[in-house]
C-alpha positions in Angstrom: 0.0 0.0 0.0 1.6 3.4 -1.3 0.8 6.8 0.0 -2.0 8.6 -1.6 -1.4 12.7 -1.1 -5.3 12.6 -2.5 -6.4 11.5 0.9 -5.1 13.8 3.3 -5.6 16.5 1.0 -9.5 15.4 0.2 -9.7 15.4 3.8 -8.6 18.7 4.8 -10.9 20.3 1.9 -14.0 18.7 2.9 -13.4 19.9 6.4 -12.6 23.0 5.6 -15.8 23.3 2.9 -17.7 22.1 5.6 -16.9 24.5 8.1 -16.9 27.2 5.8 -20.1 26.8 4.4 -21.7 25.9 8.0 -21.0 29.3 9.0 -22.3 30.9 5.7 -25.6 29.3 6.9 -25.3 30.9 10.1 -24.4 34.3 9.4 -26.9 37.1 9.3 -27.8 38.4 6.0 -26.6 42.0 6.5 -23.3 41.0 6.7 -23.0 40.2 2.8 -24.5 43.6 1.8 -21.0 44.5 1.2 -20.6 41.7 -1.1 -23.8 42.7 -3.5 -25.6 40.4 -0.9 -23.9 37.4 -2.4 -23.0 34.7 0.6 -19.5 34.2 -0.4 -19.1 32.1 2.8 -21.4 29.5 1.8 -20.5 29.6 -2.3 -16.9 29.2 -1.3 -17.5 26.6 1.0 -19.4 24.6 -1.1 -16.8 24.7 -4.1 -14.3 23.6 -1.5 -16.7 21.0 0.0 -17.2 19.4 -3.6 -13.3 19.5 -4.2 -12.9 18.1 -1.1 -14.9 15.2 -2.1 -13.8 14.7 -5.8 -10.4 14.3 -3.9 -11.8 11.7 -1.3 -13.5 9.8 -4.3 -10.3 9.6 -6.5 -8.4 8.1 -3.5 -10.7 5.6 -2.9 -10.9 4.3 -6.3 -7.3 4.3 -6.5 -7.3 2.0 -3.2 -9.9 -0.1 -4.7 -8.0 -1.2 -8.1 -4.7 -1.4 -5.9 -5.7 -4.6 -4.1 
């Protein structure tokens, strides 16, 4: 069994995505007025969330065809 930087790394990003769009969701509303009412918190976090995820998919198909 090798190393797989995909893991750790799809790890990390779906944490992070997570987090991040968790507190878009709880933010008030006023607070992206600045940001022509756009919630960059949540947008962002889900990008990250999704790259997180294509990350953790990759390494476990790579584990699969390994053994």
């Amino acid at each position: 069994m090798t190393f797989d930087l995909r893991l750790p790394i799809g790890l990390l990003f779906s944490l992070l995505g997570l987090l991040l769009s968790v507190f878009g969701l709880l933010t008030p509303a006023e607070l992206y007025r600045t940001s022509l009412g756009l919630n960059m918190n949540l947008w962002w976090g889900l990008v990250i969330l999704v790259f997180g995820a294509v990350m953790l998919g990759l390494a476990l198909k790579a584990r699969r065809h390994e053994g």
